[in-house]
ROBAMAR-463470 format. One record per residue (C-alpha): residue number from 0; chain; x, y, z. Coordinates in nm, 3 decimals, always signed. Layout:
<nodes>
   k c      px      py      pz
 NUM A       X       Y       Z
...
</nodes>
This chain:
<nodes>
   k c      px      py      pz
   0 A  +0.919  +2.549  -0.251
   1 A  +0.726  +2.803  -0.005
   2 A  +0.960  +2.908  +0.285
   3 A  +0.830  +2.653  +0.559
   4 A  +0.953  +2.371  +0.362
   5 A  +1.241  +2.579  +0.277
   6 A  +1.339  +2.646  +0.645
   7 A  +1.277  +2.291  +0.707
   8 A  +1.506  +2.107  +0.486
   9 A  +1.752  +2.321  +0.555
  10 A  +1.742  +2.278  +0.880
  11 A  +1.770  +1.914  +0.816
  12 A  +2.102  +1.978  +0.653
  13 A  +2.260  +2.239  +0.860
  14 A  +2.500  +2.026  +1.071
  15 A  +2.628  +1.770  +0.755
  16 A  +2.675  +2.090  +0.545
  17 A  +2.912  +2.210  +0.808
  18 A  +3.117  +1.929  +0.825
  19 A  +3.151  +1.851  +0.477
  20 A  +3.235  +2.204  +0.375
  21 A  +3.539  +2.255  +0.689
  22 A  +3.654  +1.882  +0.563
  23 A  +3.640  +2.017  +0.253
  24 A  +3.844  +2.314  +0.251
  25 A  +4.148  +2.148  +0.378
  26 A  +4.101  +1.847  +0.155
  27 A  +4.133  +1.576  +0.498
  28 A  +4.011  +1.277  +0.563
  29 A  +3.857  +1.409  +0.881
  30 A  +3.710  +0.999  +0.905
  31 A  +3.374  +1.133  +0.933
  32 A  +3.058  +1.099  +0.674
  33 A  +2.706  +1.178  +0.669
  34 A  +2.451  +1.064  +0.444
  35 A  +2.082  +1.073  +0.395
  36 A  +1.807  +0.847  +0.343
  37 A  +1.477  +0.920  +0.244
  38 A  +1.189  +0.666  +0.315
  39 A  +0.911  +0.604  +0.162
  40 A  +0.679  +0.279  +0.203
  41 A  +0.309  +0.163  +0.105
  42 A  +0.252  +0.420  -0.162
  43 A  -0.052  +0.351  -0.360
  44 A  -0.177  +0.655  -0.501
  45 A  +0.064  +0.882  -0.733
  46 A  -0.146  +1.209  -0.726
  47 A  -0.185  +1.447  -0.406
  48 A  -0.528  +1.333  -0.201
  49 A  -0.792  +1.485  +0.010
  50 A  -0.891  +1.749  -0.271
  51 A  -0.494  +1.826  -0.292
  52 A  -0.416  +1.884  +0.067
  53 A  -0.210  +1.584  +0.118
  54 A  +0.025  +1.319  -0.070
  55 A  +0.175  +1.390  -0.431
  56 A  +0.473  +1.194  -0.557
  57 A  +0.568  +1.506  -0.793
  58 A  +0.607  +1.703  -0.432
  59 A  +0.852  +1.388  -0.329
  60 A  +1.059  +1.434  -0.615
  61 A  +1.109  +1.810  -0.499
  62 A  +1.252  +1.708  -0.151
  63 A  +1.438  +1.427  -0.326
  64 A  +1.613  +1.712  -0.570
  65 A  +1.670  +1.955  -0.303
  66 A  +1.830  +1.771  -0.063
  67 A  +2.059  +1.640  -0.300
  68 A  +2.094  +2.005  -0.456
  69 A  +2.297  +1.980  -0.068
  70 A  +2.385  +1.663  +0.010
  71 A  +2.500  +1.439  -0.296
  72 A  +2.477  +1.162  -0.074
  73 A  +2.082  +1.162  -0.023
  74 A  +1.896  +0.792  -0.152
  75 A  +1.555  +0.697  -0.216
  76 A  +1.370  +0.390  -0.055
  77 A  +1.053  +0.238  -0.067
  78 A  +0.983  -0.033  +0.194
  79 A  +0.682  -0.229  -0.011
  80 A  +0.338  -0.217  -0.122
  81 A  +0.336  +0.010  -0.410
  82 A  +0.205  -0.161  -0.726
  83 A  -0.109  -0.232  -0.610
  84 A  -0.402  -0.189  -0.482
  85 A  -0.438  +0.159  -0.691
  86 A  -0.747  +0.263  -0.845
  87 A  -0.537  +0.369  -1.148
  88 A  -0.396  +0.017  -1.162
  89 A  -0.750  -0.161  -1.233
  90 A  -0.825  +0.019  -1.550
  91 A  -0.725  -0.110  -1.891
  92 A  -0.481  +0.063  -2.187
  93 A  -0.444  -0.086  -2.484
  94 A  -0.635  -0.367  -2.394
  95 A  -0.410  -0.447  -2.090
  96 A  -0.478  -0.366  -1.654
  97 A  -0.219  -0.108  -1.587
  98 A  -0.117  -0.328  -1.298
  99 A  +0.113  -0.036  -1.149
 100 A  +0.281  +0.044  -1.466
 101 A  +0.191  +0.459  -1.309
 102 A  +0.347  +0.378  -1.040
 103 A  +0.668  +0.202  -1.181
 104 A  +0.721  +0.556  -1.459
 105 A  +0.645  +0.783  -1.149
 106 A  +0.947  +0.604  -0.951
 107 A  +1.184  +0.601  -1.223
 108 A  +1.121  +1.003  -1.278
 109 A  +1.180  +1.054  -0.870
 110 A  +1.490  +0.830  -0.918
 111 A  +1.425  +0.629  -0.604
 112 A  +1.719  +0.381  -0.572
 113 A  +1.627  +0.059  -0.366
 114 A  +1.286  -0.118  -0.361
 115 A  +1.187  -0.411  -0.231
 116 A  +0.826  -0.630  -0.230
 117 A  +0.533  -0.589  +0.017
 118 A  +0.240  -0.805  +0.011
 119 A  +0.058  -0.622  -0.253
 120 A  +0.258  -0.684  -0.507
 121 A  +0.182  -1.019  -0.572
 122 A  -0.208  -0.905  -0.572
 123 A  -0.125  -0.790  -0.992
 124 A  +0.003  -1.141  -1.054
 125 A  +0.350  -1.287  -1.194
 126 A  +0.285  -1.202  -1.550
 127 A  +0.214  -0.828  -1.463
 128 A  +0.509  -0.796  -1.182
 129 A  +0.783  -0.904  -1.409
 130 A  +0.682  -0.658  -1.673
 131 A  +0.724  -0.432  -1.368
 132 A  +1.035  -0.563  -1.264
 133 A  +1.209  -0.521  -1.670
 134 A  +1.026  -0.192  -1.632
 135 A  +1.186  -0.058  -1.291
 136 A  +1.579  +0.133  -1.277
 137 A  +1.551  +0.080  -0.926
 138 A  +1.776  -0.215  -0.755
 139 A  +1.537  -0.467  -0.574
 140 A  +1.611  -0.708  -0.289
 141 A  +1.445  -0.936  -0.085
 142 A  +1.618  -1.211  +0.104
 143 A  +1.324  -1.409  +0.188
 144 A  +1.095  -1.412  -0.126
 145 A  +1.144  -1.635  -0.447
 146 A  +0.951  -1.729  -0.760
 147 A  +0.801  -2.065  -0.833
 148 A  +0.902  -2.194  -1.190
 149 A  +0.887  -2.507  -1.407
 150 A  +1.236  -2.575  -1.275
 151 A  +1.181  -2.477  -0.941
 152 A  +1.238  -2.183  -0.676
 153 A  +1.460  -1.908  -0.757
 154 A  +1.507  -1.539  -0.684
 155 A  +1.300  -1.329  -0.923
 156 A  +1.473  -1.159  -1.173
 157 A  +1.497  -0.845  -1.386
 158 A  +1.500  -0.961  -1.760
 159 A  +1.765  -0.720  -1.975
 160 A  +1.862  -0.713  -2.307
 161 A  +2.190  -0.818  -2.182
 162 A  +2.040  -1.138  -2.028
 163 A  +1.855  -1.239  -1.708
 164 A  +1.950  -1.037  -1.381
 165 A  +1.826  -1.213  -1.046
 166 A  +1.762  -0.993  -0.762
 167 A  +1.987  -0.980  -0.460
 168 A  +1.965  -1.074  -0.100
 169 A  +2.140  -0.755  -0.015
 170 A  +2.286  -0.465  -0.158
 171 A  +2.566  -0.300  -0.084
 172 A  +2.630  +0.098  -0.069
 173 A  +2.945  +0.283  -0.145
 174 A  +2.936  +0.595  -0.020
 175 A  +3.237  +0.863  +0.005
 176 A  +3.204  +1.270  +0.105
 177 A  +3.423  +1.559  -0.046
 178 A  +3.700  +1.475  +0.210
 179 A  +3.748  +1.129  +0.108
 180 A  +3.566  +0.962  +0.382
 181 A  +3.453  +0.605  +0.224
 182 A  +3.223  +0.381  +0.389
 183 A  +2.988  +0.105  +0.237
 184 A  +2.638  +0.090  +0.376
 185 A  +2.475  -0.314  +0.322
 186 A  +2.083  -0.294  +0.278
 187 A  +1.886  -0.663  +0.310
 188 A  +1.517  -0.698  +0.296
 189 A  +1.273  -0.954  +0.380
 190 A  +0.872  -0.918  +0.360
 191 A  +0.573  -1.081  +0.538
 192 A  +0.417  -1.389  +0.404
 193 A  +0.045  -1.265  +0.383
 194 A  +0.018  -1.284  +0.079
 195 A  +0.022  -1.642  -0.072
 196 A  +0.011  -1.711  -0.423
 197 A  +0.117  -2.016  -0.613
 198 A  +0.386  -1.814  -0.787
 199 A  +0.559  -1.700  -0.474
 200 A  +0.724  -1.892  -0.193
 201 A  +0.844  -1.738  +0.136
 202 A  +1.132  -1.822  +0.355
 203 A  +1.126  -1.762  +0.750
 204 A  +1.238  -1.380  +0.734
 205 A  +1.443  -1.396  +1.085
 206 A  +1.626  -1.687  +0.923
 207 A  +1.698  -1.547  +0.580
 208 A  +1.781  -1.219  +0.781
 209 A  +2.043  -1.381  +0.996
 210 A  +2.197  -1.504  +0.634
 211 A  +2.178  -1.193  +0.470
 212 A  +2.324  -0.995  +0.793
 213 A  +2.580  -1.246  +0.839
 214 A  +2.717  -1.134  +0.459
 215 A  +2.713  -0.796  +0.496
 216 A  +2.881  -0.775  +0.834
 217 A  +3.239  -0.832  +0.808
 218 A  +3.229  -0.571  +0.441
 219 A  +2.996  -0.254  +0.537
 220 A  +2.989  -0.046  +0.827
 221 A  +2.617  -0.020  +0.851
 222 A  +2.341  -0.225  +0.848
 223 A  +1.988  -0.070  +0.737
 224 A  +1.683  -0.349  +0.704
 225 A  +1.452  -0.242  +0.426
 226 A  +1.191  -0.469  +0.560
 227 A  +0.776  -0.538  +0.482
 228 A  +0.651  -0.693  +0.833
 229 A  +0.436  -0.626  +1.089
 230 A  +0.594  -0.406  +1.355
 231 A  +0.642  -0.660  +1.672
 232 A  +0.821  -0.821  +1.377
 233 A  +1.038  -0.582  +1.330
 234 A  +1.090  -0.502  +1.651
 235 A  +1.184  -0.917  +1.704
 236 A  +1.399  -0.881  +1.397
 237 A  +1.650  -0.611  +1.574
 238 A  +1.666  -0.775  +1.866
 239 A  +1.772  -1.134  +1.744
 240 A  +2.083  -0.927  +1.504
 241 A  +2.265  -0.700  +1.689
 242 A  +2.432  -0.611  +1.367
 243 A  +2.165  -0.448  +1.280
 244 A  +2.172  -0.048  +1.301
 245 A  +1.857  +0.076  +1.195
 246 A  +1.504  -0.086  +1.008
 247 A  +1.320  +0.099  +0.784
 248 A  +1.008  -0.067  +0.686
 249 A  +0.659  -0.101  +0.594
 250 A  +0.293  -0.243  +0.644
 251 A  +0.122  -0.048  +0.929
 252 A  +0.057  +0.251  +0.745
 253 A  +0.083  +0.460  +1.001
 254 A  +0.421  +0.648  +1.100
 255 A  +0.628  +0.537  +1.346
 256 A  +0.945  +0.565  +1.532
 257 A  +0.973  +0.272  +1.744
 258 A  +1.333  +0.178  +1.970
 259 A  +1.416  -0.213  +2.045
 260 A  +1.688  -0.287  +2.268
 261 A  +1.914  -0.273  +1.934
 262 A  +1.789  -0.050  +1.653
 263 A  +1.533  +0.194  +1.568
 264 A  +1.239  +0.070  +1.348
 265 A  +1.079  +0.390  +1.111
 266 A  +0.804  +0.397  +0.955
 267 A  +0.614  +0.680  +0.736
 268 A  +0.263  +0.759  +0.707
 269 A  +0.099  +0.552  +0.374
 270 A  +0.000  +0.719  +0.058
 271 A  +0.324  +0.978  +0.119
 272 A  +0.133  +1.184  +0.365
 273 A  +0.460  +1.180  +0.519
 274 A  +0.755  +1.085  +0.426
 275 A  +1.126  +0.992  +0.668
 276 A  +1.430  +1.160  +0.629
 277 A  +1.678  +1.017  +0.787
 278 A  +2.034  +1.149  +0.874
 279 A  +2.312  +0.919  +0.941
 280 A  +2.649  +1.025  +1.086
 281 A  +2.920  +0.756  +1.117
 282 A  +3.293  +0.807  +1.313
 283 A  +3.520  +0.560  +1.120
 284 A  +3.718  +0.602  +1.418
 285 A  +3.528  +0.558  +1.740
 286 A  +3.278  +0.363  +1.489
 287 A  +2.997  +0.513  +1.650
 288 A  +2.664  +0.593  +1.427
 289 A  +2.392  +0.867  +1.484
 290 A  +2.081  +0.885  +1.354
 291 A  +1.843  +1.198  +1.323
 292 A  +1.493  +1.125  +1.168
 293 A  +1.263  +1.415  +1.058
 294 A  +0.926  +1.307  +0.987
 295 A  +0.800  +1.519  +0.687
 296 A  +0.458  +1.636  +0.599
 297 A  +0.398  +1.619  +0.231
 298 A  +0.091  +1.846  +0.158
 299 A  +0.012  +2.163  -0.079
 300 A  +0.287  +2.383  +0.118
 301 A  +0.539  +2.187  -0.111
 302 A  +0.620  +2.242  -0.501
 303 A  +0.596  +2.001  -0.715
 304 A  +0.893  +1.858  -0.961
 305 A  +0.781  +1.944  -1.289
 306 A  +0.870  +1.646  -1.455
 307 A  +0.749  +1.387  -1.249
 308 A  +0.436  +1.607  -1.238
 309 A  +0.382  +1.590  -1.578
 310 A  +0.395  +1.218  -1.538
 311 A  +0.129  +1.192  -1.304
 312 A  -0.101  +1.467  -1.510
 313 A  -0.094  +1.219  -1.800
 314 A  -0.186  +0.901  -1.575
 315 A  -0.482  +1.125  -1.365
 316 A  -0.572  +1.247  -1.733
 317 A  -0.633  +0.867  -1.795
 318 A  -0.809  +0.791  -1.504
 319 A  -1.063  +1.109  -1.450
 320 A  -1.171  +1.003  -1.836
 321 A  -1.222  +0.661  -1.706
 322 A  -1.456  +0.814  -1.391
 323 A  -1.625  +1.025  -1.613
 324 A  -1.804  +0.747  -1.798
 325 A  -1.989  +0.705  -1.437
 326 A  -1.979  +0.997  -1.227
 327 A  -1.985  +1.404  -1.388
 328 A  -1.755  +1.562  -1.115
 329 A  -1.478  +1.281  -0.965
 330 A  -1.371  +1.588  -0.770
 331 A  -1.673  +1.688  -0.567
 332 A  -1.654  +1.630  -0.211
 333 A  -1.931  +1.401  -0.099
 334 A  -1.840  +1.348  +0.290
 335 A  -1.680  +1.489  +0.566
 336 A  -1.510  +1.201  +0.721
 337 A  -1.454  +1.320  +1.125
 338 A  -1.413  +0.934  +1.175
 339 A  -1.193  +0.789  +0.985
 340 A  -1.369  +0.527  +0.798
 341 A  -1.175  +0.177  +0.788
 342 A  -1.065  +0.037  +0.458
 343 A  -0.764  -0.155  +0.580
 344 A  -0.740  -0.487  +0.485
 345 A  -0.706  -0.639  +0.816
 346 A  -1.047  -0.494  +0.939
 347 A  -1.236  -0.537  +0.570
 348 A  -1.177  -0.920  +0.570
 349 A  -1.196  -0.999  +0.979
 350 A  -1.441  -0.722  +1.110
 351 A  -1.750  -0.544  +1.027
 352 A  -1.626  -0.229  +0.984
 353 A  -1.768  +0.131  +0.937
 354 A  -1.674  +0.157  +0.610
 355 A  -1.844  -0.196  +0.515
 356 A  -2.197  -0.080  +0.670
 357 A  -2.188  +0.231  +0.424
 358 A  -2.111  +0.036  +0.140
 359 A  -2.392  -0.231  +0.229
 360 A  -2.598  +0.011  +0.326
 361 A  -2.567  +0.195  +0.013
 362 A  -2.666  -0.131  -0.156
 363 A  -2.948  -0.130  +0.032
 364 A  -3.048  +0.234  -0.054
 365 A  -3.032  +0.187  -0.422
 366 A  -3.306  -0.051  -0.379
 367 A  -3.509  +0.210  -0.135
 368 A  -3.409  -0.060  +0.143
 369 A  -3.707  -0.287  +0.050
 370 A  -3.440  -0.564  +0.098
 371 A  -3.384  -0.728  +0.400
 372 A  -3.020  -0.685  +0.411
 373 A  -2.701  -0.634  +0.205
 374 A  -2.354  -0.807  +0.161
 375 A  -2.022  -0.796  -0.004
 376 A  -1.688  -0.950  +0.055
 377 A  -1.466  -0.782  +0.231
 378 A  -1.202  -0.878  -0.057
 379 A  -1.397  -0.589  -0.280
 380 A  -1.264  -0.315  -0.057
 381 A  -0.931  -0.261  -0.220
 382 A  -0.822  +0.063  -0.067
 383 A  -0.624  -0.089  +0.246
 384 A  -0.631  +0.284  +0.415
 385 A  -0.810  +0.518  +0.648
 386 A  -1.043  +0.773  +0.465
 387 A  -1.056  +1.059  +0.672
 388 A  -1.115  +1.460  +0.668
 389 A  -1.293  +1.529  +0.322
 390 A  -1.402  +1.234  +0.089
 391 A  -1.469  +1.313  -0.277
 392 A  -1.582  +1.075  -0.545
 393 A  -1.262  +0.928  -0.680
 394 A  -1.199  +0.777  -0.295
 395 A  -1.504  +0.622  -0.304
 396 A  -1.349  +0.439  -0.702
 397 A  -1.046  +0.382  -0.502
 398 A  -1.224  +0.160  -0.257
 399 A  -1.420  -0.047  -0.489
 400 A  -1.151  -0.002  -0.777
 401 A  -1.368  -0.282  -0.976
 402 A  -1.706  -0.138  -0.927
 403 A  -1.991  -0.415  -1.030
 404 A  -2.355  -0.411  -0.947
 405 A  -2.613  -0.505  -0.675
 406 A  -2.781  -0.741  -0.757
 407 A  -3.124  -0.835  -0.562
 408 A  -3.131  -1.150  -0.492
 409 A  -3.411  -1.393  -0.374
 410 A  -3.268  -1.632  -0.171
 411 A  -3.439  -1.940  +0.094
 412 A  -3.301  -1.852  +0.473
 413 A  -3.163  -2.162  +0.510
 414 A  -2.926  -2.041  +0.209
 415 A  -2.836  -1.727  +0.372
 416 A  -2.752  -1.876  +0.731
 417 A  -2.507  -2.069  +0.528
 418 A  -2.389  -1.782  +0.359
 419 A  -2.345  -1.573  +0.642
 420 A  -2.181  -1.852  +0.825
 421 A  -1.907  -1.922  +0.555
 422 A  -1.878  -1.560  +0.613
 423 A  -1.766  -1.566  +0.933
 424 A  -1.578  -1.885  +0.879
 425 A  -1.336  -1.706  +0.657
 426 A  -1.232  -1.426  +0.864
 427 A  -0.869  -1.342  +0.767
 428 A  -0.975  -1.350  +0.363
 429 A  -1.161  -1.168  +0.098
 430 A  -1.451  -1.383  +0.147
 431 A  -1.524  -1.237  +0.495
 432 A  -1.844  -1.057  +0.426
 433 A  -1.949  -0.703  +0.542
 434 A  -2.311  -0.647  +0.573
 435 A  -2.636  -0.435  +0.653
 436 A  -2.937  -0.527  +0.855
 437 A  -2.803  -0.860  +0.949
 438 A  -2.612  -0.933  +1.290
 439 A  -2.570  -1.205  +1.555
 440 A  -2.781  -1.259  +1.880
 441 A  -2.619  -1.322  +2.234
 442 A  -2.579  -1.676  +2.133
 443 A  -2.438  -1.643  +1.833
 444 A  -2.698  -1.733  +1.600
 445 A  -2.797  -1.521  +1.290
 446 A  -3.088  -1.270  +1.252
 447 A  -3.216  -1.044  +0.992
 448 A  -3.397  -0.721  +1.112
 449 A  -3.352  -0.804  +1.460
 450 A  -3.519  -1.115  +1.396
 451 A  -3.393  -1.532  +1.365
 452 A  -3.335  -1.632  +1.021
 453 A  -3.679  -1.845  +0.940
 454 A  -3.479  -2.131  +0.727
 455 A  -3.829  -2.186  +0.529
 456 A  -3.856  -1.810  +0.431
 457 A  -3.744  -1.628  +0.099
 458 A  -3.561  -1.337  +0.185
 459 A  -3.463  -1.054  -0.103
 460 A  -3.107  -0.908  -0.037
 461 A  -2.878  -0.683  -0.192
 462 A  -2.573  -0.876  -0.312
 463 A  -2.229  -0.764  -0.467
 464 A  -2.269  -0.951  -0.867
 465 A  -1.861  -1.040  -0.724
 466 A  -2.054  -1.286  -0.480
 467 A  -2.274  -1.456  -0.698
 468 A  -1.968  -1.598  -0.862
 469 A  -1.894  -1.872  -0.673
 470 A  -1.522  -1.748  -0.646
 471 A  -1.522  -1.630  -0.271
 472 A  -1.796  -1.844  -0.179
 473 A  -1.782  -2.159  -0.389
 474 A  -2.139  -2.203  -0.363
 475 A  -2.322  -1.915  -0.390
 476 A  -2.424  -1.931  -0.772
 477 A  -2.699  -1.882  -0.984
 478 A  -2.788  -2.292  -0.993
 479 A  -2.775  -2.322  -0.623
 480 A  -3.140  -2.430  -0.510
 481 A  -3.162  -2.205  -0.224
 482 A  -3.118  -1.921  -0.483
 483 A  -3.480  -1.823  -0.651
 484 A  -3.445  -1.490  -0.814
 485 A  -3.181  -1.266  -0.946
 486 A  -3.306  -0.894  -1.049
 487 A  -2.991  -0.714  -1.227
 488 A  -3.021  -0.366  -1.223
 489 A  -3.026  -0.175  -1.563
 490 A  -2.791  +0.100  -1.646
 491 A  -2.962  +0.405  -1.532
 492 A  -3.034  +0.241  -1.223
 493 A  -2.811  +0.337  -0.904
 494 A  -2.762  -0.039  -0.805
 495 A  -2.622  -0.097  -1.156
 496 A  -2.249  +0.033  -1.013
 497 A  -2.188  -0.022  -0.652
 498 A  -1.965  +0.343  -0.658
 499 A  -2.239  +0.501  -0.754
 500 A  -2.445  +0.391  -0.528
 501 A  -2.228  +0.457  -0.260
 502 A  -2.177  +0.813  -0.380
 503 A  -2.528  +0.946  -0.353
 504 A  -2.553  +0.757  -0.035
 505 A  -2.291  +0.984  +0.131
 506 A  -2.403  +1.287  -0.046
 507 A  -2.723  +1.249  +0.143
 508 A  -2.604  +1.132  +0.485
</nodes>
């Protein structure tokens, strides 16, 4: 570790060093104990980012190992969102999507000690996440999200040679410091329901909280949410438990240190850019708990762990081969990004967003724009993140993880009003469509160019081969009537992978 990062964790450890080494040289209970927590939430990507600069698990397994080099009593979270979306994720081994199977080895290596679900992970499906789940050493809880099954709702469950293990509503924590200071620390979690699936049921999470603090109160001496909602959530949820003593949790991507009348709520930067280290300091006697929170940068100042490094080598190994079958250099950077451009899910499937005018635009380019427009669902757009500073080629794969063509499409206007307006109908899903050349006039009515949409007119657009599916808009296939051409691009064309296309469009911006 280079001597900022150095400095700074030991820093971080300077005044629970002291008192555990004067309780420890006269062997008292001095009824005093610190401990640490480190945080991590919505973690898609395993390898550093921005050309190195920024992110790295292997670099979070360093911390991890040197603060507990210091302080035994250091644990590993992750608040959600972390087996999927992932570029790595979409590709096939053996036959078989990967489906976070990187992500689940890289955790195990870091020894990260309490997970629990964010809304992505039900994006990989049950049959993937329970693999996951036998896969994982980590505990898991969640006190508001069950499985549906033949026989009904239940808690998922770990499957073990030595039989079925369901997972927890809460977990408790024993923790005791050279003195023989002994405290137990009770964990719940609950996560938002944003994600439905017909595998997965949801109970109210301020309900199932209440429950879950209502067990661990009269047994642990603190209460720490481990929680996947939407800040004001999390902010509601402290308020309504004043058991509560702290929330770290997930879902904004953005970090965050937020007070409620009650609690703090924390929340790291996505992708590891940062990561939370928290310091907690209870009096057994006065029963009083403090909390110091460092916010950590994770970039190229910090070593990585070898091990865990060698890990993600073998999975980037995998995926760069993958790349390589489209692009020559994955690494090249293609885009200064001054503006961060918006991949988040939340603006991909309600807004147009910058991000979704360069991709349609793109689309449009790889047909030297001699279409009258371009669209794709806002569901393709898998990154759920910011791109900013430098973009090279394997962000642009992470976006659009599953690739596809543009096709051009001849289509009656008629058709593509009613396109566009199931579009816009479905704001809030993947079907919400981003788009080029085509926009609404002061009364709301559609226009291509600048122009009305002439119902009787055939109009040639670039379309996302996803689309013409019938899966996000049920009928937008090839038998429709309004629909009177398809052209699908050949292989050396650039419209024949949407990446690509993309690519050369920001080369030349």
């Amino acid at each position: 570790m280079r001597s900022i990062i150095g400095f700074f964790i030991t820093g971080l450890l300077l005044s629970s060093c002291s008192a555990t080494k004067t309780a420890g040289s006269s062997k008292k209970d001095d009824g005093q104990i610190t401990f640490k927590v480190i945080q991590l939430n919505d973690v898609y990507e395993i390898a550093p980012l921005g050309g190195g600069l920024y992110g790295g698990l292997s670099r979070v397994a360093h911390v991890r190992d040197s603060l507990l080099a210091i302080q035994p009593n250091t644990y590993t979270v992750m608040a959600g969102d972390f087996l999927n979306p992932s570029l790595i994720g979409t590709l096939k081994l053996d036959g078989e999507r990967i489906y976070g199977a990187q992500m689940i080895e890289v955790l195990n290596a870091i020894g990260v000690d309490l997970l629990t679900f964010g809304n992505h992970e039900f994006d990989i499906g049950q049959e993937a996440l329970q693999k996951r789940l036998n896969e994982s050493n980590s505990t898991w809880i969640s006190a508001n999200v069950r499985q549906n099954t033949e026989n009904g709702t239940s808690p998922f469950a770990k499957v073990r040679d030595i039989g079925i293990l369901p997972l927890k509503d809460t977990y408790t924590l024993p923790i005791k410091d050279s003195d023989g200071t002994m405290i137990n620390v009770g964990f719940f979690s609950v996560t938002i329901d944003s994600n439905p699936q017909d595998f997965v049921s949801y109970l109210d999470p301020f309900t199932a909280s209440e429950k879950a603090v209502s067990v661990l109160d009269p047994t642990t001496e603190v209460i720490i949410g481990l929680t996947h909602l939407k800040v004001s959530d999390d902010v509601k949820l402290a308020n309504r438990h004043k058991a509560i003593d702290f929330i770290m949790g997930g879902h904004e991507h953005n970090s965050m240190l937020v007070p409620t009348d009650n609690a703090i709520v924390a929340k790291a930067d996505a992708n590891a850019k940062t990561i939370y280290i928290h310091t907690f300091t209870y009096n057994k006697s006065t029963q009083n708990l403090s909390v110091d929170s460092h916010l950590l940068p994770i970039d190229n100042t910090i070593t990585s762990q070898p091990m865990t490094k060698a890990i993600v080598d073998k999975w980037s190994a995998i995926l760069r081969t993958k790349i390589m079958e489209v692009i020559d250099d994955p690494d090249a950077v293609i885009y200064q990004a001054d503006t961060p451009l918006d991949g988040t899910d939340s603006a991909s499937r309600g807004i147009q967003t910058n991000l979704g005018g360069i991709i349609t635009a793109a689309m449009a380019k790889a047909y030297s724009n001699e279409v009258a427009g371009a669209i794709v669902n806002g569901g393709s757009i898998r990154i759920d993140d910011l791109l900013s500073g430098p973009v090279n080629s394997v962000d642009i794969f992470r976006v659009l993880p599953f690739g596809g063509s543009a096709l051009k499409v001849s289509m009656t206007g008629s058709l593509l009003k009613e396109v566009l307006d199931y579009g816009w109908s479905s704001a809030g899903t993947g079907a919400y469509l981003q788009h080029y050349n085509l926009t609404k006039d002061a009364q709301g009515a559609w226009q291509v160019g600048g122009q009305p949409i002439d119902p009787e007119k055939v109009y040639e657009l670039a379309v996302s081969d996803f689309l013409l599916k019938g899966f996000d808009i049920p009928f937008l296939t090839p038998d429709n009537p309004g629909v009177l051409g398809i052209y699908e691009p050949k292989a050396n064309e650039m419209a024949y992978d949407i990446r690509k296309a993309v690519i050369d469009y920001l080369k030349n911006k």
